[in-house]
Structures are given as structure tokens and as C-alpha cells.
C-alpha positions in Angstrom: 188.4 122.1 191.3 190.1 125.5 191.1 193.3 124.0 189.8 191.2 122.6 186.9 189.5 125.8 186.5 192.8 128.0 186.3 194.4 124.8 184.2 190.9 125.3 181.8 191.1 129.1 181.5 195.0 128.9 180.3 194.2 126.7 177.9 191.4 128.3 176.4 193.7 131.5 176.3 197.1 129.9 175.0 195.0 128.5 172.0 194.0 132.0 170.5 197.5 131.6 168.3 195.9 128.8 166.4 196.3 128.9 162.6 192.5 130.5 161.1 192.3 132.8 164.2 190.9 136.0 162.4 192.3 138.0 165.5 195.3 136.7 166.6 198.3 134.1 166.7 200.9 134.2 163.6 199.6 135.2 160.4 198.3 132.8 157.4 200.5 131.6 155.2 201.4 134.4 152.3 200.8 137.1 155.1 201.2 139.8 155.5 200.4 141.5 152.5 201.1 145.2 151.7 198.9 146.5 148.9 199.6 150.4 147.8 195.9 151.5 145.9 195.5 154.9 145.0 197.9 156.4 147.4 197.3 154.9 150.4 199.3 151.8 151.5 197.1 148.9 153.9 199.5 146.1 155.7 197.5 143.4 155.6 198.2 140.7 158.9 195.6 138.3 157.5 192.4 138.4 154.9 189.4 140.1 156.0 186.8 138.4 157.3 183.6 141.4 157.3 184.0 142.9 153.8 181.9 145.3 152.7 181.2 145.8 148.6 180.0 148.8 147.2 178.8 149.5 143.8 178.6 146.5 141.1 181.8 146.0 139.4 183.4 145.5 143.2 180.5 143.1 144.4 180.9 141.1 141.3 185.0 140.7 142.1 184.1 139.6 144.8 181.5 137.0 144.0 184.1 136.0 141.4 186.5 134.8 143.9 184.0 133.1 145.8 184.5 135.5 149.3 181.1 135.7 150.0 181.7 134.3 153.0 183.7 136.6 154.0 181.0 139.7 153.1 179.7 141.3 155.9 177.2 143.5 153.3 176.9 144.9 149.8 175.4 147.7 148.1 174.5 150.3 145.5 173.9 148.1 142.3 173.5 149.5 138.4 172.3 146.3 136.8 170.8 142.7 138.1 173.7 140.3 139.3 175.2 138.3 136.7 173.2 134.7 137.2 176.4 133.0 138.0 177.0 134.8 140.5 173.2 135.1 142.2 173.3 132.4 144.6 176.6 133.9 146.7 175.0 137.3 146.1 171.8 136.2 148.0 174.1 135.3 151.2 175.2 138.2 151.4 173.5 141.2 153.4 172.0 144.3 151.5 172.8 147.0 153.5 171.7 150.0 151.1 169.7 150.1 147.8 172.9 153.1 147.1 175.3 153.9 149.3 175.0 153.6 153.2 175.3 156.2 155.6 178.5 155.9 157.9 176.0 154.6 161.0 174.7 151.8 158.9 178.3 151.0 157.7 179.7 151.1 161.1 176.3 148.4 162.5 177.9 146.1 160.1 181.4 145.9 161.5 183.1 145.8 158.3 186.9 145.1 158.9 187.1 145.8 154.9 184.9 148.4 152.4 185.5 147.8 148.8 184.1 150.7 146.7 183.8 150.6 142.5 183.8 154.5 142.1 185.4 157.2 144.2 182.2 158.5 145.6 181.9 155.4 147.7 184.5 156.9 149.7 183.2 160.9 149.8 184.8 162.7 152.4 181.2 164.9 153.1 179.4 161.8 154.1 181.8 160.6 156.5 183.1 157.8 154.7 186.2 158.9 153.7 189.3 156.4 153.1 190.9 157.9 156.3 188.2 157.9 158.4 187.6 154.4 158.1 190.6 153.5 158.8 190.3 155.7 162.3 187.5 153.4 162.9 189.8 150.4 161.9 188.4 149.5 158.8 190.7 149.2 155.9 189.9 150.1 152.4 190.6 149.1 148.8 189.4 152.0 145.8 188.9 150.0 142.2 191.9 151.3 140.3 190.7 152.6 137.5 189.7 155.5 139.8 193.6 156.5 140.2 195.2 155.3 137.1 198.6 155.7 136.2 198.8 155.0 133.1 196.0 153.6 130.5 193.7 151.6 131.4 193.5 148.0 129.8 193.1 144.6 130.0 195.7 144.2 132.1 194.4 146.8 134.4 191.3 144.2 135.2 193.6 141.5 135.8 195.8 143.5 138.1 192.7 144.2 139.9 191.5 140.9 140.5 194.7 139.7 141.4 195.5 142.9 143.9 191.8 141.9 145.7 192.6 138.0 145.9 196.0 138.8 147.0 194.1 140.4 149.8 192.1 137.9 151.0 195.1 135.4 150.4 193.3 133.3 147.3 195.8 134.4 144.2 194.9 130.8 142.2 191.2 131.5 142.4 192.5 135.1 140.5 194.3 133.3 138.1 191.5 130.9 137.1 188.7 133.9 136.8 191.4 135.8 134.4 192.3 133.0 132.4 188.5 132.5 131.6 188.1 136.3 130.6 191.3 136.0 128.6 189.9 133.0 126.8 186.9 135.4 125.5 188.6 137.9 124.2 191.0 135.3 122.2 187.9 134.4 120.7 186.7 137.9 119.9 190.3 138.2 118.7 190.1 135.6 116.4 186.4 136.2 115.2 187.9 139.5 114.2 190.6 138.3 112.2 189.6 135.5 110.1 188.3 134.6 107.9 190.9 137.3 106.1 190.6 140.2 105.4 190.8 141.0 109.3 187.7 143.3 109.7 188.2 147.1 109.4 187.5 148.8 112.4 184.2 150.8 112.6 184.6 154.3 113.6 182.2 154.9 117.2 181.7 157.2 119.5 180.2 156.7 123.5 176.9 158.3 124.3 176.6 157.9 128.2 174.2 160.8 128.6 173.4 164.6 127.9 171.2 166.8 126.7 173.1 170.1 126.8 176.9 168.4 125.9 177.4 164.8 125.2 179.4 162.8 128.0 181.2 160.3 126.3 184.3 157.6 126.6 187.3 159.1 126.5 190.8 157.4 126.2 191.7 156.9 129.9 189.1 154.6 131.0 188.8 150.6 130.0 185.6 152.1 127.5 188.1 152.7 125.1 189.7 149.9 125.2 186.9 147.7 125.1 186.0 149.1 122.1 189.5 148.7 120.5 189.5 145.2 121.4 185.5 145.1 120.0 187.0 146.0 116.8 185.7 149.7 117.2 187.8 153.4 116.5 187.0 155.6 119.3 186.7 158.6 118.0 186.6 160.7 121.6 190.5 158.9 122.3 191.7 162.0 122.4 190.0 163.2 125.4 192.0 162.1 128.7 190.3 161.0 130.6 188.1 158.7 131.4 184.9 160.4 130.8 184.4 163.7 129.2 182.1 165.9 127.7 181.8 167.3 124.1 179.6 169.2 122.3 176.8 167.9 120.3 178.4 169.7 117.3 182.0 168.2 118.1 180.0 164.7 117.8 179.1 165.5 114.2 181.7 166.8 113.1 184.0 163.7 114.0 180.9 161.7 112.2 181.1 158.0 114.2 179.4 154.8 111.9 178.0 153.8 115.0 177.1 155.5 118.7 177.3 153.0 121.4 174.9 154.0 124.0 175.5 153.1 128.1 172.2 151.8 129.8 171.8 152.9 133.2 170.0 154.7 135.4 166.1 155.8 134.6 166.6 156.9 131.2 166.2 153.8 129.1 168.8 153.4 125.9 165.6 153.1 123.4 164.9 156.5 125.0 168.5 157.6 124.2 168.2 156.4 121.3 165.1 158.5 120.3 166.9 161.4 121.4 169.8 161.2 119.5 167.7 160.6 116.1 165.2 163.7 117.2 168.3 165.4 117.4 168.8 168.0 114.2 172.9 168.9 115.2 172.9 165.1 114.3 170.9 164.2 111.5 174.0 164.0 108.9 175.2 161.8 111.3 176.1 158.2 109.3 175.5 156.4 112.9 172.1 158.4 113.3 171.4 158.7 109.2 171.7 154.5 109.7 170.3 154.0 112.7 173.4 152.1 113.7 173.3 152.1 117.5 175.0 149.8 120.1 174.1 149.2 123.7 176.3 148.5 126.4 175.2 148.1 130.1 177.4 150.8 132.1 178.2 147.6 134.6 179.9 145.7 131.7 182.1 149.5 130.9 184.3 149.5 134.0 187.2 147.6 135.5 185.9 144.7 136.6 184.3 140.7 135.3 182.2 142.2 132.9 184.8 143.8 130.6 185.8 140.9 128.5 182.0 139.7 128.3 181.7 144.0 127.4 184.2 143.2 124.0 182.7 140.4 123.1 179.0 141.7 123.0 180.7 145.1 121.2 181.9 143.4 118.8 178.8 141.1 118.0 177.2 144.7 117.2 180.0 146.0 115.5 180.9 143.1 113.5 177.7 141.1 113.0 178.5 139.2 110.2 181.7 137.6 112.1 179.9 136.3 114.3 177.3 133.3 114.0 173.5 134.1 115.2 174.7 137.9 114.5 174.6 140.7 117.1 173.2 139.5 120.6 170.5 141.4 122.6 172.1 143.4 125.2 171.9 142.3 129.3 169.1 143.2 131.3 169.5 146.3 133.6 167.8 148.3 136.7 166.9 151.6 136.5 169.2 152.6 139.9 171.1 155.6 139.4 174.8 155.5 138.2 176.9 157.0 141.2 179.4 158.5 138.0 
């Protein structure tokens, strides 16, 4: 009997090598994978298996490439999850309404955190990329956080693919871009026929402000949404991805149309109010017409949204190109942006 008990015990022990061991044995096939993001490089032996999301556009990459089940816990949403995507959302745990503490991200022995804006890793609340990875969690930053260059289309693809790549599902990355890529050929086309091709419509971003106006500059996908939306931005100038201006720099440069970024408690119709109470802007032709856009803040960043973000643009930009006109814009919390 202790033969067959020392025979058992070597067995169960010689099969931790088996192919799907999160832990150990050889690695998957396409492992391991070496990603560089934002400066610091991650070997990945094998796809993580306790991810952690934070902030929408990095949940919703994730729910893209179906991984929920490989989520651990999300947190610190802007807007309501898509509806395609609700069903894997409600798997996954909610560890935070914003962002956790570090004890509460630790409980949920995440091997993986995946944050949308820089703050999800701030240094002052102990969740800093290094720090993590101390405690043997690696990291992944969304790249338009540390871009090297503009930020486009091709930036969202290269994200998708970079996080599939990851988790060692690069076909499921190719199908999700190739359905975005089919909505903005459509835009494309809307855009351009029947001929003339439509004359882009001079805009300018109002995310928020009442002293200065914080608006898209030309290093952030914004602006190249609203290219691609048929828009002009006229803030392109401004390098970086947000910036802010002065309410008197905003009339002077006169946009046909202000696209306003719904978030956080202060409702768009209340932005909207504002900006027509607004006497620095009353020559405005955007304000003078009461030609306003809306734009969830969720749909603005590097992630699903952004081709869905072009297409609703340029329903409002371009209404006539477009049967049924302009659409109503998506519904949205009232959570604060972590900008």
C-alpha cells in the first residue's frame, strides 16, 4: 500500500507539465510573449489567468475578446456597458465603483491589471506599475497614455492586438478590428458620395470648464475621430491630447459646431446651457446656431468605441448623408471621469 501511495504521489506531481497548466510545464503554444508598453517590457510565459480591468475602454477590450473568463475583477466605469458585451460583463466581479485600494486589489489575486488612464496606476496610492510587479502582478497601460507618435486608427488596432497577443488569442483581435474597420468604410463612403464629397465642418471639443475650456487637442484619437467624422478640429494645434484654452481663444477660432463629452455629473444639456449663457461666446456660429454634438467620453479614447465614436460624429456633422439623420447619442452614468 505504500508503494502505491509513493507510485500515486509521483504521478500526481510529474503531471503538473501538462499543456493548459497556468503554473507550470512548457509554455502554450505562441509563448512566450514579450510586450514593451509605455516603457516597461513584461515576458509573458503564458496568458494570464486573474486579470484585472480598470476603467471602461480596457474592460470593454477585454469583453471584446471574450476573456472574461479569465477576469479576476473590473472597475471604475464612465458609461453603462455596451449591451453586447453585458452578459460577460455580469461574470465578472466588481471590485470598486472607481478605483480600488491596493488591499482590495491584492484580495483578488490578480496575476494581470489592465488600466485605461494613467491614474489607474498612481504611484501615491500604492498601485504603481512597479509595485505590482514586486507583488508579481504584471501590468499593461492603454497606449494612448504614452504615445509615440499620433494617435489613430491604427493605434486602436495595435492595442487590441498587443492585449490578445497577451492572452495568446490574436484571430479573435483580427475579427473585432475588421468589424470596426468595416464601420468606418462606411462612414467613409457615406462621406464621399453622392459627389461632391462633403466639406468638412469646422469643430471644436468642449470636455469641461468654466474658467478655460479643456478641449481635444491633436495627440489624442479625439482628433482623429473627428477627422474621420468629417469634422476640422480647430484645437489640432495643441499637442497633446487634451488641453486647455481660453474661452476667448474658442471664439476667436469660431467652430460651426462644439462637440460636447458627456461624463461625469454635469449633464451635456447642462453644458450645453452653459455655453449658450455664455456672452465671450455669443458670436459664436456653433453657439449663434445652436449646433452642438454629443459624444460619450467612453466612445473618445483608444479602445471599441472609437469607430462606433466616427460614425455617430458624423451622423451629427453630416445629417443629411446619412438616412434617418443624426442619431441620439448613447446613454451614460454620472461616475466621475478619472481624466
Amino acid at each position: 500500500m505504500l508503494l502505491v501511495a509513493v507510485l500515486l504521489i509521483a504521478g500526481c506531481g510529474g503531471d503538473t507539465g501538462r499543456a493548459g497548466d497556468g503554473r507550470a510545464g512548457a509554455a502554450p503554444p505562441g509563448f512566450p510573449v514579450t510586450v514593451t508598453n509605455c516603457g516597461v517590457t513584461t515576458v509573458y510565459q503564458r496568458p494570464p489567468r486573474r486579470a484585472v480591468s480598470l476603467n471602461q475602454h480596457a474592460t470593454e477590450v477585454m469583453l471584446a475578446l471574450g476573456l472574461e473568463r479569465s477576469m479576476a475583477g473590473t472597475g471604475y466605469l464612465d458609461d453603462r456597458i455596451l449591451p453586447e458585451f453585458q452578459a460577460a460583463y455580469d461574470r465578472v466581479k466588481v471590485l470598486s465603483k472607481e478605483y480600488p485600494s491596493y488591499e482590495t486589489l491584492l484580495a483578488a489575486e490578480p496575476d494581470f491589471v489592465y488600466g485605461g488612464w494613467a491614474s489607474t496606476f498612481e504611484e501615491k496610492e500604492g498601485r504603481g506599475r512597479a509595485t505590482l510587479k514586486k507583488a508579481g502582478i504584471d501590468t499593461h497601460l492603454n497606449v494612448e497614455e504614452c504615445p509615440k507618435g499620433p494617435v489613430t486608427m491604427a493605434t486602436v488596432d495595435e492595442e487590441i492586438r498587443t492585449i490578445a497577443k497577451i492572452f495568446g488569442v490574436p484571430d479573435r483581435a483580427e475579427r473585432r478590428i475588421a468589424a470596426l474597420r468595416a464601420v468606418l468604410d462606411r462612414v467613409k463612403a457615406r462621406l464621399a458620395a453622392p459627389a461632391p464629397a462633403a466639406t468638412p465642418v469646422k469643430v471644436a471639443v468642449y470636455d469641461s470648464g468654466d474658467k478655460t475650456v479643456l478641449t481635444a487637442g491633436g495627440a489624442g484619437i479625439g482628433d482623429e475621430i473627428i477627422r474621420l467624422a468629417g469634422g476640422t478640429n480647430l484645437f489640432s494645434d495643441v499637442r497633446k491630447a487634451y488641453g486647455d484654452v481660453s474661452f476667448e481663444q474658442l471664439a476667436a477660432r469660431a467652430p460651426e459646431v462644439i462637440v460636447i463629452y458627456d461624463y461625469g455629473d454635469r449633464s451635456a444639456e447642462d453644458k450645453k446651457r452653459f455655453l449658450l449663457s455664455n456672452p465671450a461666446l455669443k458670436d459664436v456660429p456653433a453657439v449663434r446656431n445652436e449646433r452642438f454634438a454629443v459624444l460619450p467620453l467612453s466612445s473618445t479614447v483608444t479602445g471599441v468605441r472609437a469607430a462606433g465614436a466616427v460614425e455617430s460624429l458624423a451622423r451629427q456633422l453630416h445629417p443629411a448623408r446619412f438616412p434617418g439623420g443624426a442619431v441620439g447619442r448613447p446613454s451614460t452614468t454620472t461616475t466621475a471621469s478619472p481624466t
